[in-house]
Backbone as ProteinMPNN parsed JSONL, in Angstrom:
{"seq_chain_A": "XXXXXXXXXXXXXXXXXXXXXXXXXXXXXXXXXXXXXXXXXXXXXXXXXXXXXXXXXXXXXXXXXXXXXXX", "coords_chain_A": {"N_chain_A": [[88.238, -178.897, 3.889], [89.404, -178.992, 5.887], [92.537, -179.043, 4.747], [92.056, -176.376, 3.336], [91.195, -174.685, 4.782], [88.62, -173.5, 4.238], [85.145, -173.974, 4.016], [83.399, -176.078, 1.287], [81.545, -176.274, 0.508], [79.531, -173.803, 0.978], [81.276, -171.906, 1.248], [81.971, -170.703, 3.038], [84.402, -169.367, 6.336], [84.898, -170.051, 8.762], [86.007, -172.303, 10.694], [85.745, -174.899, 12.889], [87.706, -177.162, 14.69], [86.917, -180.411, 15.426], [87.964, -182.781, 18.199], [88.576, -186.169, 17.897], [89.049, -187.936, 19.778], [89.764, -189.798, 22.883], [90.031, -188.276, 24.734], [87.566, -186.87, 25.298], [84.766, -187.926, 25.22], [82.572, -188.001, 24.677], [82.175, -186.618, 22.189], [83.359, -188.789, 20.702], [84.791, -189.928, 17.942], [85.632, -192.871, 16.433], [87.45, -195.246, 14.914], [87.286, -199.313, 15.609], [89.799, -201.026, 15.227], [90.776, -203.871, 16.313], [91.222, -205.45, 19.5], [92.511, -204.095, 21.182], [93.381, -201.911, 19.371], [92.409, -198.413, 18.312], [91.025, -196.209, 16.014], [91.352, -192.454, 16.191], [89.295, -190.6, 14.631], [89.222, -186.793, 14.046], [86.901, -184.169, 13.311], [85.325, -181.902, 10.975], [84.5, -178.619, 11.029], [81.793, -176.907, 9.979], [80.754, -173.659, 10.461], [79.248, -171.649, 9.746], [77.695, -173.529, 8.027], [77.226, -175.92, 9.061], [77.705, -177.82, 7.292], [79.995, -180.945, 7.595], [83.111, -182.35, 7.632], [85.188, -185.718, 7.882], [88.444, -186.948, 8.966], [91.057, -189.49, 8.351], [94.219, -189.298, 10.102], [97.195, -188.833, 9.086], [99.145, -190.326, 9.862], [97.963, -192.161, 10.966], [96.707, -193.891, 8.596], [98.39, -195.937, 8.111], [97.328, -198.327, 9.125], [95.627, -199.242, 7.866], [96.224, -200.438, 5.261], [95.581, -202.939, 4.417], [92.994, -203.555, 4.461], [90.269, -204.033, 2.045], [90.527, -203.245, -1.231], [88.079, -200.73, -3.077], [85.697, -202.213, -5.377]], "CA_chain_A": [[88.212, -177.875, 4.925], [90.814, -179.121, 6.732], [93.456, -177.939, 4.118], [91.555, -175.298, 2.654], [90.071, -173.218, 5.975], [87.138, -173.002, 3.894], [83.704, -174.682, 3.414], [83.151, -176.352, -0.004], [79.455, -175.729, 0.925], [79.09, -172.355, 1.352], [82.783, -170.51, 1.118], [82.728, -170.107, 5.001], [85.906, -169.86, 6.716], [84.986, -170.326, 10.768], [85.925, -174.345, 10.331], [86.037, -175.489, 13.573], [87.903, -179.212, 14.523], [86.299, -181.478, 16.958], [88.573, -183.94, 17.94], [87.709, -187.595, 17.838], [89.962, -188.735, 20.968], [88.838, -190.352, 24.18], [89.198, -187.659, 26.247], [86.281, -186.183, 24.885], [84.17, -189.362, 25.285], [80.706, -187.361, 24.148], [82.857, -185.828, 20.699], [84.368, -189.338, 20.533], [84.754, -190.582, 16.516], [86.247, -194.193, 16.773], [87.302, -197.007, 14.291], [87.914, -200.2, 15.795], [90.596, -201.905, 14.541], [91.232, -204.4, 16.925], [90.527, -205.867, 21.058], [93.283, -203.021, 21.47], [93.251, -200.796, 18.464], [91.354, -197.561, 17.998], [91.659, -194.89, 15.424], [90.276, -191.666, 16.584], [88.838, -189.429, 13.908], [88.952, -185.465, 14.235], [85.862, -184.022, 11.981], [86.117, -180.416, 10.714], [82.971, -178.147, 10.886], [81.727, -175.199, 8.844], [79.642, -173.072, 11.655], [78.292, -170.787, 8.732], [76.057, -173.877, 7.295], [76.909, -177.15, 9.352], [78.651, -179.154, 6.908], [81.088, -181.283, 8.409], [83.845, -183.705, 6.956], [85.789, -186.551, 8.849], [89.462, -187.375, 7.897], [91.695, -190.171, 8.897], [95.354, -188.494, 10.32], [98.057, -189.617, 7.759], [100.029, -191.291, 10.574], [97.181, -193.326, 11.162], [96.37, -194.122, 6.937], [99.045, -197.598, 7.578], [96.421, -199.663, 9.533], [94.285, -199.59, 6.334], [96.518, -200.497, 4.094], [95.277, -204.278, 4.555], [91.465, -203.279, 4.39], [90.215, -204.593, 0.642], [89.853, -202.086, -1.793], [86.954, -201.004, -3.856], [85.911, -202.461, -7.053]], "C_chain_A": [[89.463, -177.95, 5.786], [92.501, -178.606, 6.074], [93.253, -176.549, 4.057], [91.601, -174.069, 3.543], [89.121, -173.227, 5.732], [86.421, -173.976, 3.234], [83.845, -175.042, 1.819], [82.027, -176.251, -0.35], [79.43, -174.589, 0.532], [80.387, -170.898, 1.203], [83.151, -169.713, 2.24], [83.972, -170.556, 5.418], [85.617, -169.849, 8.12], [84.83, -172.204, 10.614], [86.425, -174.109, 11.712], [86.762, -177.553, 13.742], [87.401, -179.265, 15.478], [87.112, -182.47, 16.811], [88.211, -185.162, 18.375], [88.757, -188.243, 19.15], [89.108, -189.183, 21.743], [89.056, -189.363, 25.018], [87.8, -186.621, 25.908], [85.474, -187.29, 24.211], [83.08, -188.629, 24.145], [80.972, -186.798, 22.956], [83.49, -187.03, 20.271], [84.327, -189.72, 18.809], [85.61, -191.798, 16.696], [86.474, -195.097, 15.606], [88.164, -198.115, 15.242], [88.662, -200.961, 15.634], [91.026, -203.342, 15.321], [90.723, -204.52, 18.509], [91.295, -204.38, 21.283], [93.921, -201.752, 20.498], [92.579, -199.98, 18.035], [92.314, -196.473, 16.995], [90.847, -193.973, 15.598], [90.159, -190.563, 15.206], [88.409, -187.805, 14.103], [87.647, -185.576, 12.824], [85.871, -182.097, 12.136], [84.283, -179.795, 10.446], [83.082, -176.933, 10.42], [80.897, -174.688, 10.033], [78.495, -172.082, 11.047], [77.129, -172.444, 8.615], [76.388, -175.163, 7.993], [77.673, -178.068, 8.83], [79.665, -179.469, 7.41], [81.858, -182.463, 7.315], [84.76, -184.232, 7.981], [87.249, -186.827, 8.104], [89.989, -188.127, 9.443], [93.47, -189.34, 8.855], [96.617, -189.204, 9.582], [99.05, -190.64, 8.765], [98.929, -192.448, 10.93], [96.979, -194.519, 10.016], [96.947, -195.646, 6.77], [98.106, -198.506, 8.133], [95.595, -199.6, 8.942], [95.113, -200.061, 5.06], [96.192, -202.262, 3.737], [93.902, -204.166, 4.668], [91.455, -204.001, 2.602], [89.888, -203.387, 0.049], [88.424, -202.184, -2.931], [86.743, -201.346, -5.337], [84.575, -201.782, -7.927]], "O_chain_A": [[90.243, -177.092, 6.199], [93.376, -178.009, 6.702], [93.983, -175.683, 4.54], [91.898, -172.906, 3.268], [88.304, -173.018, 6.629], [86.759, -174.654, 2.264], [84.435, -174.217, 1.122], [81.593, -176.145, -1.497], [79.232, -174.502, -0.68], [80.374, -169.671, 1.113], [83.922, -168.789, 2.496], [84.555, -171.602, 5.131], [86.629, -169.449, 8.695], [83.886, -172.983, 10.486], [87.345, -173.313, 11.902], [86.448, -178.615, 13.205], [87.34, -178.412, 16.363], [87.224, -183.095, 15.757], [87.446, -185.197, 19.34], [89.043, -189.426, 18.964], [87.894, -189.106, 21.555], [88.417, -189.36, 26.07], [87.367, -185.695, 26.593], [85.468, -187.548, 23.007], [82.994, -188.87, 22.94], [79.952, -186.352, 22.431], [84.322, -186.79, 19.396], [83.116, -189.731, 18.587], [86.599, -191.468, 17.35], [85.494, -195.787, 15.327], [89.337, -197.956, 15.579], [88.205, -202.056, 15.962], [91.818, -203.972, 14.62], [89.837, -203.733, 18.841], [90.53, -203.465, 21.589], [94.727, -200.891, 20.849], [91.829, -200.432, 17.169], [93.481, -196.083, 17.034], [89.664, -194.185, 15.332], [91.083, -189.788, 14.958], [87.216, -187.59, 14.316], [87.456, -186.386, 11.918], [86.261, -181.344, 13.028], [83.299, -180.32, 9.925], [84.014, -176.129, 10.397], [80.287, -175.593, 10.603], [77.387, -171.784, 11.491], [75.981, -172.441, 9.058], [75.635, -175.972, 7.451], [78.251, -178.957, 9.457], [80.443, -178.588, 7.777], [81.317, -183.188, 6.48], [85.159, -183.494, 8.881], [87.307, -186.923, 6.878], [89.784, -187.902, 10.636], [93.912, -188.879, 7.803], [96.721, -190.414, 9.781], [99.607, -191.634, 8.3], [99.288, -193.606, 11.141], [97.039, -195.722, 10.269], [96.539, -196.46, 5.942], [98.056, -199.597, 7.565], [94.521, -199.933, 9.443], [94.61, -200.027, 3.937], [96.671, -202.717, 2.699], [93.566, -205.198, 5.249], [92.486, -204.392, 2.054], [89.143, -202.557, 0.571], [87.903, -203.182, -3.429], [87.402, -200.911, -6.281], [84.539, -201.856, -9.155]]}, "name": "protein", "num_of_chains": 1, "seq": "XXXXXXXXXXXXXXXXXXXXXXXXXXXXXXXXXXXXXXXXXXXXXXXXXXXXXXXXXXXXXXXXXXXXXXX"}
């Protein structure tokens, strides 16, 4: 959705973002990385049917590159 414009659900295009920052404590999306590291997650909404998806912001993508990957 976030490329697209449009739902993979449903083929709606009113995608709203919510952004995952702190100044919008009550919308906040958070990973902790650290005593002093947060990554805030925007999440992208379809308003036709609800579905929502979360993405990490590509400038963020390097403080994972030391996470383990999956096997």
């Amino acid at each position: 959705m976030r490329n697209s414009k449009m739902c993979p659900k449903c083929g709606g295009e009113d995608i709203r973002r919510i952004n995952g920052d702190a100044d919008h404590i009550s919308t906040a999306n958070v990973i902790v990385l650290g005593a002093f590291k947060r990554v805030y997650v925007p999440r992208y909404l379809c308003i036709s049917c609800g579905f929502m998806e979360e993405w990490i912001e590509e400038d963020d993508l390097k403080h994972f590159k030391t996470f383990p990957k999956v096997k």
